[in-house]
mmCIF file of the N, C-alpha and C atoms, coordinates in Angstrom:
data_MODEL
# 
_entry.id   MODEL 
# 
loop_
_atom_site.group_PDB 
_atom_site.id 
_atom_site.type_symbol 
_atom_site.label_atom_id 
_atom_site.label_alt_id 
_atom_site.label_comp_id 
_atom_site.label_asym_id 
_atom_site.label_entity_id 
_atom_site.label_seq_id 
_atom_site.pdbx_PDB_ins_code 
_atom_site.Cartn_x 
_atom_site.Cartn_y 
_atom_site.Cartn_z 
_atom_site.occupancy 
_atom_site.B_iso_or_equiv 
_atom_site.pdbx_formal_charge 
_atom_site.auth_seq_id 
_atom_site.auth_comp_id 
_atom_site.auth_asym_id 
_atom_site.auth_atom_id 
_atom_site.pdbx_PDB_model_num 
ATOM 1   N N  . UNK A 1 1  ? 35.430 -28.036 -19.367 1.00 0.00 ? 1  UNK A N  1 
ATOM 2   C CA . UNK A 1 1  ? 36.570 -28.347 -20.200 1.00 0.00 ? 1  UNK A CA 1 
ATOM 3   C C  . UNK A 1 1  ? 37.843 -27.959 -19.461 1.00 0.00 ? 1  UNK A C  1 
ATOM 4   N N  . UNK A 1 2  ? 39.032 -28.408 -19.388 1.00 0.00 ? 2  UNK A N  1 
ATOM 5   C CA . UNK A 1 2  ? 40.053 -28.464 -18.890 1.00 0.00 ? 2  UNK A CA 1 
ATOM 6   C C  . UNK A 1 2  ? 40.890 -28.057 -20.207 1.00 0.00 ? 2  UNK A C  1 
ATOM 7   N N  . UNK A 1 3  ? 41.687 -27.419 -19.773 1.00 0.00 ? 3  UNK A N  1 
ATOM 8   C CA . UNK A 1 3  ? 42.847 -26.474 -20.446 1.00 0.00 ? 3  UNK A CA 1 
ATOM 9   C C  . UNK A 1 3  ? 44.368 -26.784 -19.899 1.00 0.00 ? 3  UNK A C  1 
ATOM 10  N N  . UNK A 1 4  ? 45.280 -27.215 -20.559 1.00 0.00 ? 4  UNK A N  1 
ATOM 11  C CA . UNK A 1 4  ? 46.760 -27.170 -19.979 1.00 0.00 ? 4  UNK A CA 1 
ATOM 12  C C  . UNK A 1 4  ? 47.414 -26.033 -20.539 1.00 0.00 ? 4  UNK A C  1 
ATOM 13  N N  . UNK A 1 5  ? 48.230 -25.602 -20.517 1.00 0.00 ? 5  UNK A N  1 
ATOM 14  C CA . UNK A 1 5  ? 49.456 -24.264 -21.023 1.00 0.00 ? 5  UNK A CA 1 
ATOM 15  C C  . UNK A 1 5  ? 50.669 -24.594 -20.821 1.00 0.00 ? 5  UNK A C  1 
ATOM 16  N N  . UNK A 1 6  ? 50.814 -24.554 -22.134 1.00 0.00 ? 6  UNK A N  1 
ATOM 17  C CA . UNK A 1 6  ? 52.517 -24.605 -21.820 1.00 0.00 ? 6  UNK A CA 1 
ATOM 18  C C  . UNK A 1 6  ? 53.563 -23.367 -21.476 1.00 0.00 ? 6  UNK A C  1 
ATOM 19  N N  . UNK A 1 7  ? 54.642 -23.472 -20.992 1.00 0.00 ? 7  UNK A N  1 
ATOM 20  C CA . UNK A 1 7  ? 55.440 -22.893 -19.919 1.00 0.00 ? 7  UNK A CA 1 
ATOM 21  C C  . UNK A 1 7  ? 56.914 -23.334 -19.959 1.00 0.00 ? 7  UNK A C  1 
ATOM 22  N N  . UNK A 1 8  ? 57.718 -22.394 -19.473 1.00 0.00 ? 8  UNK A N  1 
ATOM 23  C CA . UNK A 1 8  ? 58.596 -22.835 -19.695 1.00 0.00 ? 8  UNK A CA 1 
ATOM 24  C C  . UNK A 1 8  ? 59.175 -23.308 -18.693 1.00 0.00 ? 8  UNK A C  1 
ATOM 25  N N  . UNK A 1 9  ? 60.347 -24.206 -17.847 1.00 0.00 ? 9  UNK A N  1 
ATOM 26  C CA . UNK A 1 9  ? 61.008 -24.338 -16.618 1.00 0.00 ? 9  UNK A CA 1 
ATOM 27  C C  . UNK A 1 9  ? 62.266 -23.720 -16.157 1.00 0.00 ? 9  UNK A C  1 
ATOM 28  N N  . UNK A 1 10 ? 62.284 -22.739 -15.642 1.00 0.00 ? 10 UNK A N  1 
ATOM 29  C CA . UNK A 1 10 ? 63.111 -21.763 -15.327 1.00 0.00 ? 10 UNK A CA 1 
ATOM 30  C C  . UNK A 1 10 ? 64.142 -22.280 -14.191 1.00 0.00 ? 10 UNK A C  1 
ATOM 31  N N  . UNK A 1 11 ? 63.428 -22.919 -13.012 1.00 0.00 ? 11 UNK A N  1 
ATOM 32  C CA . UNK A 1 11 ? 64.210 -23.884 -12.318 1.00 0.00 ? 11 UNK A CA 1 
ATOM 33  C C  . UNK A 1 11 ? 63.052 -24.767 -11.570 1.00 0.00 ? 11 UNK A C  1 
ATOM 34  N N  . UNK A 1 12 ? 64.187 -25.747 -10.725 1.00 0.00 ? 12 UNK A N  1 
ATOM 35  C CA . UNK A 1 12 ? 63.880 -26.886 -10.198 1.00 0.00 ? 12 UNK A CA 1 
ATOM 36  C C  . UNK A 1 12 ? 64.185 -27.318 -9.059  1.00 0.00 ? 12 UNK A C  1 
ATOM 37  N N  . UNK A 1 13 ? 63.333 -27.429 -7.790  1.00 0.00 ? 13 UNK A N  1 
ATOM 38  C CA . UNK A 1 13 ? 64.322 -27.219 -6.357  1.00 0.00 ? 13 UNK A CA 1 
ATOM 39  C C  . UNK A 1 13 ? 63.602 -28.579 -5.758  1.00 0.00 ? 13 UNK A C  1 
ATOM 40  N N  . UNK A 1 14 ? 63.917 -29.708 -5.512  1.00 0.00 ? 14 UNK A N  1 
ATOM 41  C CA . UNK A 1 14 ? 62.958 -30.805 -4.907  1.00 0.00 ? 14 UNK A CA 1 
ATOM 42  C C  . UNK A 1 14 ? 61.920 -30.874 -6.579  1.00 0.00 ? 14 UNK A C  1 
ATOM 43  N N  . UNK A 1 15 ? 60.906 -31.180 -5.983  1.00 0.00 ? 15 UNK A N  1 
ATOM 44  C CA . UNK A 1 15 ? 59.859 -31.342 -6.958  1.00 0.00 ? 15 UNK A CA 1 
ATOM 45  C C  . UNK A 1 15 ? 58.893 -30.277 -7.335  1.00 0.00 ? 15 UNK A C  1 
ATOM 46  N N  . UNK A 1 16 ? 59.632 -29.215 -7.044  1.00 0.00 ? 16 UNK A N  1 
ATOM 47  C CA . UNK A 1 16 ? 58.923 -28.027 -7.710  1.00 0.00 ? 16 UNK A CA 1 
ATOM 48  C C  . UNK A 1 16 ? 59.529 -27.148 -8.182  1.00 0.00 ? 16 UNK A C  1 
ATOM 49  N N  . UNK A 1 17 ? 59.236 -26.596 -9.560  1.00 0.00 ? 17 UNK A N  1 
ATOM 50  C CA . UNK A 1 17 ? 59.661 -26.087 -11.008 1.00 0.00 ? 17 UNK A CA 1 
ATOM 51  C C  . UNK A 1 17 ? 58.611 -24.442 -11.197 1.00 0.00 ? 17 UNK A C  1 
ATOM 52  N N  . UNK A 1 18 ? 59.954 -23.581 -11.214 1.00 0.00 ? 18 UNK A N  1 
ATOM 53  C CA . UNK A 1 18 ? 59.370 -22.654 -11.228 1.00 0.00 ? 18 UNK A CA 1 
ATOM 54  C C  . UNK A 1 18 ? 59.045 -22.324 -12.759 1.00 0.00 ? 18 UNK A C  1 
ATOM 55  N N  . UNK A 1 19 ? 58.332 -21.930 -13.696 1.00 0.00 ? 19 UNK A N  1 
ATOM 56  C CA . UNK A 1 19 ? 57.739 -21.867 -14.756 1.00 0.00 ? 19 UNK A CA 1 
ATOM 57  C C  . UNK A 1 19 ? 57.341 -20.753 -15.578 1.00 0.00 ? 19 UNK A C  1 
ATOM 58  N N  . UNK A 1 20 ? 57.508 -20.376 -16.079 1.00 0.00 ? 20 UNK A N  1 
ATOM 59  C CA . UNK A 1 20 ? 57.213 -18.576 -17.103 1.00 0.00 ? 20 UNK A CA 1 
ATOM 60  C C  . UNK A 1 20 ? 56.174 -19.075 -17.926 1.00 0.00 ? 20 UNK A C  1 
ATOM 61  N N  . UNK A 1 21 ? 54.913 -18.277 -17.770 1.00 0.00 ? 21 UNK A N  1 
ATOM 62  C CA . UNK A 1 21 ? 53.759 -18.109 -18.576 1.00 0.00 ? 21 UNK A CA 1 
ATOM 63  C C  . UNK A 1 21 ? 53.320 -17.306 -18.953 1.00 0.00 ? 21 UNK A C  1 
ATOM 64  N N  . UNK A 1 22 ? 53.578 -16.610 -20.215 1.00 0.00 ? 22 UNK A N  1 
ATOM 65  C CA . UNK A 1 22 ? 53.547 -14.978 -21.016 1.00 0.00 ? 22 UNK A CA 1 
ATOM 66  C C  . UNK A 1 22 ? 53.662 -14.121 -19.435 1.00 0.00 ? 22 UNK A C  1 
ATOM 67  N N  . UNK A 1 23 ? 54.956 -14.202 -19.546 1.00 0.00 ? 23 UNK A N  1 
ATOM 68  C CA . UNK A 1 23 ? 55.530 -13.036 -18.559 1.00 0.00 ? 23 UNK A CA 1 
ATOM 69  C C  . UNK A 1 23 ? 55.444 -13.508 -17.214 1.00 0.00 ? 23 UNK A C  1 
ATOM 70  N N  . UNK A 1 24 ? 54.681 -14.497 -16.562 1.00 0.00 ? 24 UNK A N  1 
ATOM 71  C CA . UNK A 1 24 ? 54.074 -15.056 -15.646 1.00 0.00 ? 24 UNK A CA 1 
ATOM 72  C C  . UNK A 1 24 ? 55.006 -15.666 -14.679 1.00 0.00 ? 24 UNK A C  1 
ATOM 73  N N  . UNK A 1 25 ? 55.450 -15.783 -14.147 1.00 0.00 ? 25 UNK A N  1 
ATOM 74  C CA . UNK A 1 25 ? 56.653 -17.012 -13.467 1.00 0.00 ? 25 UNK A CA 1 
ATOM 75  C C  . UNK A 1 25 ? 55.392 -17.539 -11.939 1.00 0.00 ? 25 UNK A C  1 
ATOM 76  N N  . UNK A 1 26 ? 54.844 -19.058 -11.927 1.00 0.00 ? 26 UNK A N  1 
ATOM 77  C CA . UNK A 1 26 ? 54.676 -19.637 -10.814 1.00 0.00 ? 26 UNK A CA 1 
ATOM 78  C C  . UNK A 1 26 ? 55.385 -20.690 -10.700 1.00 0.00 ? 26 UNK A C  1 
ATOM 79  N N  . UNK A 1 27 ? 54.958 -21.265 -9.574  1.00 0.00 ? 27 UNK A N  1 
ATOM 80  C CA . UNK A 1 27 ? 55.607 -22.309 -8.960  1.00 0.00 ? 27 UNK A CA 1 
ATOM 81  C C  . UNK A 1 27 ? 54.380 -24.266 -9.180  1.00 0.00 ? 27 UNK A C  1 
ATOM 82  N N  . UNK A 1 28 ? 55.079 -25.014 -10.012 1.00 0.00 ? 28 UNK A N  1 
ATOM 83  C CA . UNK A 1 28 ? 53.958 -25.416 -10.664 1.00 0.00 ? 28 UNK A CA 1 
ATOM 84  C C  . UNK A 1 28 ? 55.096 -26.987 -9.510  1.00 0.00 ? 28 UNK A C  1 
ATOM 85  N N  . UNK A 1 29 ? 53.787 -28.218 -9.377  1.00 0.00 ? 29 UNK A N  1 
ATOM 86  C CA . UNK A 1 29 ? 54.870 -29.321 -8.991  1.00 0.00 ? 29 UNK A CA 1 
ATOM 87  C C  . UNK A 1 29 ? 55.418 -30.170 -10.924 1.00 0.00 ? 29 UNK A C  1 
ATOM 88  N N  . UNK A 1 30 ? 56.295 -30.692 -9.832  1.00 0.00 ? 30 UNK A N  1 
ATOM 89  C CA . UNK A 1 30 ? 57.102 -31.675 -11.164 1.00 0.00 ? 30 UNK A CA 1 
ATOM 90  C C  . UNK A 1 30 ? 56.948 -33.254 -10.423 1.00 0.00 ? 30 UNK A C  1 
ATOM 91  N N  . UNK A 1 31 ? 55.860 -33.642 -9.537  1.00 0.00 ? 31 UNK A N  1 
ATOM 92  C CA . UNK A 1 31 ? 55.548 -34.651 -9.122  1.00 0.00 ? 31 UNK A CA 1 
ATOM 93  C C  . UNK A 1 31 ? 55.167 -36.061 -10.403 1.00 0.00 ? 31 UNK A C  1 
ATOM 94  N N  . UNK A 1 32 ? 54.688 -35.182 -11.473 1.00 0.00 ? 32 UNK A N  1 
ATOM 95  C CA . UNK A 1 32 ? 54.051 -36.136 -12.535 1.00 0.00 ? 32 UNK A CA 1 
ATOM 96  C C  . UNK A 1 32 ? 55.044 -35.980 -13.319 1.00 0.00 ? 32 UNK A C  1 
ATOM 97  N N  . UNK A 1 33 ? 55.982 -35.146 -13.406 1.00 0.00 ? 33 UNK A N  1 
ATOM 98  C CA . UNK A 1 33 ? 56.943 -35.480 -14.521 1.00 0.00 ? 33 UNK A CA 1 
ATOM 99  C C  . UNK A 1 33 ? 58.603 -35.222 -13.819 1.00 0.00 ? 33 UNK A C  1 
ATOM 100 N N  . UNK A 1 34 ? 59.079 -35.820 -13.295 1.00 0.00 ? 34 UNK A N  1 
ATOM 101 C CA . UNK A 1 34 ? 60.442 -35.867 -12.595 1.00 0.00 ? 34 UNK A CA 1 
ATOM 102 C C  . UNK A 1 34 ? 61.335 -35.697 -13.397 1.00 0.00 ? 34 UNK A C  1 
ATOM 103 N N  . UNK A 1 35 ? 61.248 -36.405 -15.039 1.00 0.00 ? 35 UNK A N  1 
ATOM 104 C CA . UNK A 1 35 ? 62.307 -36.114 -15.768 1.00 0.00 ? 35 UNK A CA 1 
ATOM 105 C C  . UNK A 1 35 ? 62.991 -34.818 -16.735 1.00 0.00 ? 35 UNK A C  1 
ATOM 106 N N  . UNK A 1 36 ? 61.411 -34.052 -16.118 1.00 0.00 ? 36 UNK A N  1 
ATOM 107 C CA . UNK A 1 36 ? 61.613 -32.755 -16.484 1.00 0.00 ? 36 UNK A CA 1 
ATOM 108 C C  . UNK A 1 36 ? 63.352 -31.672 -16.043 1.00 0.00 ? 36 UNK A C  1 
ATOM 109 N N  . UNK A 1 37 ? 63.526 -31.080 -17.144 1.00 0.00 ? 37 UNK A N  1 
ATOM 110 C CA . UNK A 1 37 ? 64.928 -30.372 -16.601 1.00 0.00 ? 37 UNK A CA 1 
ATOM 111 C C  . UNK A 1 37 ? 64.414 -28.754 -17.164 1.00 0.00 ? 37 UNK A C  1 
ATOM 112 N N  . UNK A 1 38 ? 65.876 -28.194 -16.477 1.00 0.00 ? 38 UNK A N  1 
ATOM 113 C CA . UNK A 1 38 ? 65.453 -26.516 -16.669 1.00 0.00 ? 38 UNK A CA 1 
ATOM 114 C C  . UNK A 1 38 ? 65.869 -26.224 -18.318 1.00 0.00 ? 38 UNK A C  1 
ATOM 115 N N  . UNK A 1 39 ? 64.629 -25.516 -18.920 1.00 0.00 ? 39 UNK A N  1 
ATOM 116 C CA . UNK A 1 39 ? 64.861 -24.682 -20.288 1.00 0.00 ? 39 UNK A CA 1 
ATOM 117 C C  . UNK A 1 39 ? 63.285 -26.152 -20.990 1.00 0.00 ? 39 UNK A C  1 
ATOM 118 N N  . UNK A 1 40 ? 63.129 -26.878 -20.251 1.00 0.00 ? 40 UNK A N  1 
ATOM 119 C CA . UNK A 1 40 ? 62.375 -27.484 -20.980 1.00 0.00 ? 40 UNK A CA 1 
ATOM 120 C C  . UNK A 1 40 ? 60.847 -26.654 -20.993 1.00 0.00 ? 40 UNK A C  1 
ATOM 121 N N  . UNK A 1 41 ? 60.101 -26.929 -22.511 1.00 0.00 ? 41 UNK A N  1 
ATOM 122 C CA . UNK A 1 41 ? 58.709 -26.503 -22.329 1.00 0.00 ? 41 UNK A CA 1 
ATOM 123 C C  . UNK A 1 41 ? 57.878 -27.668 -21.919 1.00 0.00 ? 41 UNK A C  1 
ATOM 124 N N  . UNK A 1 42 ? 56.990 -27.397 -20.705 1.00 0.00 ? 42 UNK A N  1 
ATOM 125 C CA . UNK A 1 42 ? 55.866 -28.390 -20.162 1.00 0.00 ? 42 UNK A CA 1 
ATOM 126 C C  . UNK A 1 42 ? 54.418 -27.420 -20.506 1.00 0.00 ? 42 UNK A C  1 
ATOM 127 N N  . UNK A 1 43 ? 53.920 -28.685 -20.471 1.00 0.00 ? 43 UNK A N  1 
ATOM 128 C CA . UNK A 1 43 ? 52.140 -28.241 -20.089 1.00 0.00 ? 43 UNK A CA 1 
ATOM 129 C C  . UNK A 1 43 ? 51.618 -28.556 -19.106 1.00 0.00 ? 43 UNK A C  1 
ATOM 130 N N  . UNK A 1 44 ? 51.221 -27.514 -18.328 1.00 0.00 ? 44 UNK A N  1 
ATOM 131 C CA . UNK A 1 44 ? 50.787 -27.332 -17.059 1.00 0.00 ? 44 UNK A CA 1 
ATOM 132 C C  . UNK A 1 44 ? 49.271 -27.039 -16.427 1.00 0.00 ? 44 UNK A C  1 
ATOM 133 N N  . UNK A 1 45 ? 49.044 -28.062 -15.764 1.00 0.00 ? 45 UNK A N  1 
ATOM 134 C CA . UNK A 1 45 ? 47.210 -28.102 -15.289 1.00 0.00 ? 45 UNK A CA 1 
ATOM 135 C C  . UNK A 1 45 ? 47.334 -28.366 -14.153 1.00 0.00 ? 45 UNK A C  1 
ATOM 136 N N  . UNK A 1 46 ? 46.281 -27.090 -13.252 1.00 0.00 ? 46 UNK A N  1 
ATOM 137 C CA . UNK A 1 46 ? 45.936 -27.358 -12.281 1.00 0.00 ? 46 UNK A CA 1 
ATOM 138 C C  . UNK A 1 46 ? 47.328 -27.146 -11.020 1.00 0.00 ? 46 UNK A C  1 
ATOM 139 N N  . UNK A 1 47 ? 48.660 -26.576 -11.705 1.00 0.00 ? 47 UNK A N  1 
ATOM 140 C CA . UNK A 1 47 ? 49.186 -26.275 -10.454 1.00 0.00 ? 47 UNK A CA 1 
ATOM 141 C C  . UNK A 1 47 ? 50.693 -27.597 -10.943 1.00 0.00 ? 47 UNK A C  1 
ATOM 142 N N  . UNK A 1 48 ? 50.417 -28.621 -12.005 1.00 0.00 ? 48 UNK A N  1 
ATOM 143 C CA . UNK A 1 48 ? 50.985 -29.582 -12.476 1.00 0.00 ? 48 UNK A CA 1 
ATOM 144 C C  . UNK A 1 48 ? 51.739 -29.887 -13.374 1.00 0.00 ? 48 UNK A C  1 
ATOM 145 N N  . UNK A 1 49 ? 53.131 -29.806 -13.894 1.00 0.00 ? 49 UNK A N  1 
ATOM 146 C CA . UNK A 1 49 ? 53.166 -30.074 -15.255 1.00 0.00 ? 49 UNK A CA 1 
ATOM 147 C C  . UNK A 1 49 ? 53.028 -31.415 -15.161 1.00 0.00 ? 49 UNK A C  1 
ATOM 148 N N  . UNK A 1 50 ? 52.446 -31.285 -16.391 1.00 0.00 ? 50 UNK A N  1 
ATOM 149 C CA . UNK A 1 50 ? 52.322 -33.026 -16.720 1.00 0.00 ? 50 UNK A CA 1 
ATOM 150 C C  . UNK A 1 50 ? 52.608 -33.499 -18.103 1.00 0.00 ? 50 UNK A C  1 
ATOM 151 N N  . UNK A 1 51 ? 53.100 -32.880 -18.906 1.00 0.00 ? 51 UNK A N  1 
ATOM 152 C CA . UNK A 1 51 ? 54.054 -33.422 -20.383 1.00 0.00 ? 51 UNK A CA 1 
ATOM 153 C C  . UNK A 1 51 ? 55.266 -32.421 -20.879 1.00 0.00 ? 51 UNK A C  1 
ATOM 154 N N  . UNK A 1 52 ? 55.898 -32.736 -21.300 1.00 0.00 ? 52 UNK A N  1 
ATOM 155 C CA . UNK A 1 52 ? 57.248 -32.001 -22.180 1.00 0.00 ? 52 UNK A CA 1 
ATOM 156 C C  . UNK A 1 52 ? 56.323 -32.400 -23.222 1.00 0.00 ? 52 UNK A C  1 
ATOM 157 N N  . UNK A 1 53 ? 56.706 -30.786 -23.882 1.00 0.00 ? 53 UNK A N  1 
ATOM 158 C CA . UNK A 1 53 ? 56.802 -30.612 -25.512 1.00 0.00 ? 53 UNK A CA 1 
ATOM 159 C C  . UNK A 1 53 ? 57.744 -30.381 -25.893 1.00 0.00 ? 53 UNK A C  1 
ATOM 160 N N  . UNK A 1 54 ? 57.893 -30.225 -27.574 1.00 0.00 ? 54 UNK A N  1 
ATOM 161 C CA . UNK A 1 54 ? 58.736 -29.956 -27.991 1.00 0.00 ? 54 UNK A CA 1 
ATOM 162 C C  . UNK A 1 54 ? 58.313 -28.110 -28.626 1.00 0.00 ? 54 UNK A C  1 
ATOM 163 N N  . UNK A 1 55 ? 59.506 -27.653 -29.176 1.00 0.00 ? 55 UNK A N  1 
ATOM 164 C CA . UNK A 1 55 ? 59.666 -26.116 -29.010 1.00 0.00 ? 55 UNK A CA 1 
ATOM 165 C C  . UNK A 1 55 ? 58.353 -25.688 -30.313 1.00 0.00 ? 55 UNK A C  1 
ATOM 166 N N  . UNK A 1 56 ? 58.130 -26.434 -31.229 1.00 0.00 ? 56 UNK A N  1 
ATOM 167 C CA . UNK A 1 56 ? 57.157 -26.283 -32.504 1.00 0.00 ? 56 UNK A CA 1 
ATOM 168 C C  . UNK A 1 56 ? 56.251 -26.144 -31.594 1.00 0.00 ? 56 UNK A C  1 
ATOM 169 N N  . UNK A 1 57 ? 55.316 -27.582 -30.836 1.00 0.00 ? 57 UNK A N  1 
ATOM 170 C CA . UNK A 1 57 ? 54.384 -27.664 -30.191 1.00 0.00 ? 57 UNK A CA 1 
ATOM 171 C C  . UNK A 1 57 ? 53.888 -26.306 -29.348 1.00 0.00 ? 57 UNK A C  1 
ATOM 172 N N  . UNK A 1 58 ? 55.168 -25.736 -28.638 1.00 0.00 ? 58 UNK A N  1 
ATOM 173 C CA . UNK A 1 58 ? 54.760 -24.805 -27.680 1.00 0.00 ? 58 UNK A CA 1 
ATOM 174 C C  . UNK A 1 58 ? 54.958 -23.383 -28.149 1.00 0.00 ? 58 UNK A C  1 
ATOM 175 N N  . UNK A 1 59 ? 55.655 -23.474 -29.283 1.00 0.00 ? 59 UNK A N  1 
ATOM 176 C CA . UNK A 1 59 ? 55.137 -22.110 -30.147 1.00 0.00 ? 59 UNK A CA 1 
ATOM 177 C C  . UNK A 1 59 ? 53.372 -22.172 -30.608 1.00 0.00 ? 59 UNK A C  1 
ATOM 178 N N  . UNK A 1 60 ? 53.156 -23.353 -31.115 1.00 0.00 ? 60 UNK A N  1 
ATOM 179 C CA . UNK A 1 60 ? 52.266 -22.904 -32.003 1.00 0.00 ? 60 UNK A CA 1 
ATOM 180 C C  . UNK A 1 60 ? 50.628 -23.281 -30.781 1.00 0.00 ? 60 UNK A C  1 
ATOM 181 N N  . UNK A 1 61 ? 51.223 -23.622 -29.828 1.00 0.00 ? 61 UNK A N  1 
ATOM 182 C CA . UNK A 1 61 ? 49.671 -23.458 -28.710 1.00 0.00 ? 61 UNK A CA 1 
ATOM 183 C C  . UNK A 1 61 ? 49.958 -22.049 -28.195 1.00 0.00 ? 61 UNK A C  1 
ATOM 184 N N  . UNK A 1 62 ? 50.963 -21.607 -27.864 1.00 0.00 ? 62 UNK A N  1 
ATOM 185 C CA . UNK A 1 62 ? 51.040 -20.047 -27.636 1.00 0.00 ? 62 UNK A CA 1 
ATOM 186 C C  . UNK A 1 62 ? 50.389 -19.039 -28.607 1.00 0.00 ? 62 UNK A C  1 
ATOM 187 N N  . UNK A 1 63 ? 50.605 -19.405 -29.850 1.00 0.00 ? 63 UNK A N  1 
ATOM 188 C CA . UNK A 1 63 ? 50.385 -18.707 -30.683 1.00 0.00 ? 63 UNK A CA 1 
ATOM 189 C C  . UNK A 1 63 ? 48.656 -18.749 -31.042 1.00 0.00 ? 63 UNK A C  1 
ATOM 190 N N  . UNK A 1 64 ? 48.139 -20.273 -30.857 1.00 0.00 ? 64 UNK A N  1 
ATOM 191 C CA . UNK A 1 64 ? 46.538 -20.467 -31.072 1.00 0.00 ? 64 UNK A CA 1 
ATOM 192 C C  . UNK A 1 64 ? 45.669 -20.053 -29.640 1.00 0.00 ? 64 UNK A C  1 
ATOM 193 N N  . UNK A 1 65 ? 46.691 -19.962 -28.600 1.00 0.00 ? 65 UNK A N  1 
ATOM 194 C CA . UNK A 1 65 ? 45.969 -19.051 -27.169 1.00 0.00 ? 65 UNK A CA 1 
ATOM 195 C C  . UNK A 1 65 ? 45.997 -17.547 -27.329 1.00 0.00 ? 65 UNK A C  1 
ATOM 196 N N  . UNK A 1 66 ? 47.120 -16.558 -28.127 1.00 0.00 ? 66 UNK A N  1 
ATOM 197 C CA . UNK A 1 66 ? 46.676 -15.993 -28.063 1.00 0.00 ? 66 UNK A CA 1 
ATOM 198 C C  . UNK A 1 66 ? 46.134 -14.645 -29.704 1.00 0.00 ? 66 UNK A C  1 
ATOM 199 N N  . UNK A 1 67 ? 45.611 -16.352 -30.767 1.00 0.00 ? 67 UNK A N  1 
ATOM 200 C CA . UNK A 1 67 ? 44.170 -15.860 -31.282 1.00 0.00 ? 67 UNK A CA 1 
ATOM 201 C C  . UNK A 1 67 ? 43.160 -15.503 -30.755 1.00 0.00 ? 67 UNK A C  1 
ATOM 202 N N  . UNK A 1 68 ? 42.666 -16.770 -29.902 1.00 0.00 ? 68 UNK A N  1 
ATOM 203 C CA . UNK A 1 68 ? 41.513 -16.848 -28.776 1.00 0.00 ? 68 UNK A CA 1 
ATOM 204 C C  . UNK A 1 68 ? 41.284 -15.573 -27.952 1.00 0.00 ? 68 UNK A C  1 
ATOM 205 N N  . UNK A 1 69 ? 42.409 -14.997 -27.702 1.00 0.00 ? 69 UNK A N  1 
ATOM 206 C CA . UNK A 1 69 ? 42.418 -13.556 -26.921 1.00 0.00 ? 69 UNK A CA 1 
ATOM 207 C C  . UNK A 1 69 ? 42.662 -12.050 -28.117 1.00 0.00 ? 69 UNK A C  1 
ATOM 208 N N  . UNK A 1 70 ? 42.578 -12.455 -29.070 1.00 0.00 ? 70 UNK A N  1 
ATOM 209 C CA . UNK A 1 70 ? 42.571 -11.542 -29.949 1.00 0.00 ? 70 UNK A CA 1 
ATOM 210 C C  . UNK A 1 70 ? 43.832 -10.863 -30.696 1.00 0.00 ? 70 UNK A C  1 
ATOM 211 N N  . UNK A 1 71 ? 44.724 -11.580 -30.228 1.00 0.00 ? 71 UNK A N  1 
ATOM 212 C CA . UNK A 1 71 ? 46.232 -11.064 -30.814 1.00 0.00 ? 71 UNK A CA 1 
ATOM 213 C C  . UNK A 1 71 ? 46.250 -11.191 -31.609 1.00 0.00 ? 71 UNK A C  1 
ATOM 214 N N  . UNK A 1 72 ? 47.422 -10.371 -32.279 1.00 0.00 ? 72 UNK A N  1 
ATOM 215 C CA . UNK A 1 72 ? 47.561 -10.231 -33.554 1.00 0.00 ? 72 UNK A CA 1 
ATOM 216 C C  . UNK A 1 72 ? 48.482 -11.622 -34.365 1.00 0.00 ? 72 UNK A C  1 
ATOM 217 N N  . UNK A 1 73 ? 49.134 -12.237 -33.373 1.00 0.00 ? 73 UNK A N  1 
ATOM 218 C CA . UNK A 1 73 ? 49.968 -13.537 -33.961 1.00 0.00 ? 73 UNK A CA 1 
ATOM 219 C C  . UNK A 1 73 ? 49.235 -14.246 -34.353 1.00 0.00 ? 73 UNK A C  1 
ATOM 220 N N  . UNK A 1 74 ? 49.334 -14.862 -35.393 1.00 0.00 ? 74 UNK A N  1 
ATOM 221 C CA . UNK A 1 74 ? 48.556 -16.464 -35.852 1.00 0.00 ? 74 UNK A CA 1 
ATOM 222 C C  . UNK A 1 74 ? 49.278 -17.664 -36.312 1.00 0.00 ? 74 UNK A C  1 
ATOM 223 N N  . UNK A 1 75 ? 49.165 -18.551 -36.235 1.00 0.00 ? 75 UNK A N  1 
ATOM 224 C CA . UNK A 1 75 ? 49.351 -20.173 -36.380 1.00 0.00 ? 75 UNK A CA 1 
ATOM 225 C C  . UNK A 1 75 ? 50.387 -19.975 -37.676 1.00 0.00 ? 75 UNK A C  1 
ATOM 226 N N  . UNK A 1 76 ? 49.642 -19.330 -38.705 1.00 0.00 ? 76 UNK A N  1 
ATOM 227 C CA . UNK A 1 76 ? 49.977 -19.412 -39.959 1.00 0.00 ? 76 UNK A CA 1 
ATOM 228 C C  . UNK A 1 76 ? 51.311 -18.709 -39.707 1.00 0.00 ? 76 UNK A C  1 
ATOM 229 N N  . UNK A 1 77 ? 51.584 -17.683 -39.470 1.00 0.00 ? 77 UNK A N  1 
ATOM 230 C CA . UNK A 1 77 ? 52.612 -16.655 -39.300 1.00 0.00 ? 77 UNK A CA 1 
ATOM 231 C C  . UNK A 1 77 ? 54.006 -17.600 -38.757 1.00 0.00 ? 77 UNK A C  1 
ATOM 232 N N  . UNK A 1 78 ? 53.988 -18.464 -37.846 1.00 0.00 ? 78 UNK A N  1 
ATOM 233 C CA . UNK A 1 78 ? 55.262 -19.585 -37.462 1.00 0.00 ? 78 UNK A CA 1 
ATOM 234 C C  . UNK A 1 78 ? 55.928 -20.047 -38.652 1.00 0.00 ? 78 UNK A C  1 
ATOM 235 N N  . UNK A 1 79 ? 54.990 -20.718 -39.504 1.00 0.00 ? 79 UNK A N  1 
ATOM 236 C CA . UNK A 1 79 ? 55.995 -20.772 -40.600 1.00 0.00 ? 79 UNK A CA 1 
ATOM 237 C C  . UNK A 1 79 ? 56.830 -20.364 -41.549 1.00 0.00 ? 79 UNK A C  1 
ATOM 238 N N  . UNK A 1 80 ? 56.710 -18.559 -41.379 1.00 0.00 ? 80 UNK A N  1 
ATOM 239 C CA . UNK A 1 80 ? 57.501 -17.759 -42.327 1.00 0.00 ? 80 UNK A CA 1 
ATOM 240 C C  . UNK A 1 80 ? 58.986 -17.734 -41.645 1.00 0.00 ? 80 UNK A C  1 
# 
């Protein structure tokens, strides 16, 4: 199974976008998505972003990744 994560784009130099992932900052390409700009959230596979989300979307996969790891945030909790 393949997994993407979303991330945020911190910057952009040529075609590569540096990216924050719970605390994380790599260097991901922006080959598949060029129209990407800085402050946007992408989902990132394999080294790739390859979609913009929007800010709901990438709260609430943050928030269902880290159920999966046992945190205390949940899905439900975004909407208060």
């Amino acid at each position: 199974m393949c997994l993407a994560v979303p991330a945020k784009l911190l910057e952009i130099k040529d075609s590569l976008g540096k990216v924050e992932l719970s605390g994380v900052t790599r260097e991901v390409s922006l080959m598949l998505l060029p129209e990407a700009k800085v402050g946007d959230h992408v989902l990132v596979h394999a080294g790739f972003a390859m979609q913009i989300v929007d800010e709901k979307e990438f709260e609430e996969t943050n928030a269902l990744l880290a159920e999966m790891h046992g945190g205390p945030r949940t899905v439900n909790e975004l909407g208060s």
